[in-house]
N, C-alpha and C positions, 0 to 999 in steps of 0.2 A: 148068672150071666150079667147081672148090673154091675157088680164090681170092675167085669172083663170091659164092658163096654166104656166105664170110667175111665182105668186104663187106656183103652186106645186112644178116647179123645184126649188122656192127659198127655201122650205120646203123641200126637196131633201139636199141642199146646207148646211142648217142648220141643218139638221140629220147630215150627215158627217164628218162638223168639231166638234160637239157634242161628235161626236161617237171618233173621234182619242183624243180630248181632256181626254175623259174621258174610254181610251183603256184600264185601269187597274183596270177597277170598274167594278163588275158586271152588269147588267142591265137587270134588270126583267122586262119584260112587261104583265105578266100575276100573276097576286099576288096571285090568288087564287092556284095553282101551288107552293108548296111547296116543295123544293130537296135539296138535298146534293151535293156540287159540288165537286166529285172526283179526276178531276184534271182542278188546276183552269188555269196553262199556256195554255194549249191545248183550253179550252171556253172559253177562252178571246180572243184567235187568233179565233177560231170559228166566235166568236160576231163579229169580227170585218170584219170578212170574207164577212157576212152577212149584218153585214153595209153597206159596198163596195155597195153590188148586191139591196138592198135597192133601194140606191142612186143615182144608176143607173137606177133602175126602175121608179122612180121619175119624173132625169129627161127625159126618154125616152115617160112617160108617161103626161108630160107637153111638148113635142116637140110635140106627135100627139094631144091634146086637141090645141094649137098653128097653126098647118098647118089644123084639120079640124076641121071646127064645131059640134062638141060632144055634146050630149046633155048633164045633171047632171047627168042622171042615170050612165054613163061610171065614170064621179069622182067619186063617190059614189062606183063602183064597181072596182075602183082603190083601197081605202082605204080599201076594203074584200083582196083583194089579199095583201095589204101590211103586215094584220095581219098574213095571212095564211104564209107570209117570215117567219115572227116572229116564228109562231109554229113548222115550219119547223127546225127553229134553234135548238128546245128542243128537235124534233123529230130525231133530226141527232146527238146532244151530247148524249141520253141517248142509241143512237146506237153504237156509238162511247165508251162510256165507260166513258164521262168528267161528266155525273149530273147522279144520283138515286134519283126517287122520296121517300120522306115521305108517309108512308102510314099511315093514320088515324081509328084507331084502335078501 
């Protein structure tokens, strides 16, 4: 399991610099999710905000796969919580006021 847990933090590491490299692109992780982005400086700090906590999830969650023996089902239900960040993010800009969805008509 320490190999596993290296892996996620390094997939942690690689989101990251991903994420700062490409700070001024949007980045959709749910396609089917169509919006308007209303203010694009405020969700891109957003995105990025969210990256951070990501990344830190990551590697927080390859430290304990590392110190315990976890079984797959916990990675597996690592990768459910990392989308639910993601929805979180849409759920907090369209509270915010930065995305309105498209409505299909």
């Amino acid at each position: 399991m320490r190999l596993m847990g290296l892996i996620i933090i390094l997939i942690g590491v690689i989101y990251l610099i991903y994420s700062i490299l490409f700070r001024n692109k949007v980045t959709l992780y749910h396609r089917h999710n169509k919006m308007i982005i209303l203010n694009e400086k405020g969700y891109l700090r957003l995105q990025l905000y969210f990256s951070v906590i990501a990344f830190l999830y990551f590697v927080i969650t390859g430290i304990i796969v590392i110190i315990t023996n976890v079984n797959i089902g916990y990675i597996i239900l690592s990768v459910l919580i990392f989308h639910f960040i993601n929805c979180l993010l849409i759920i907090i800009s369209k509270k915010l006021g930065y995305i309105s969805s498209i409505n299909n008509a």
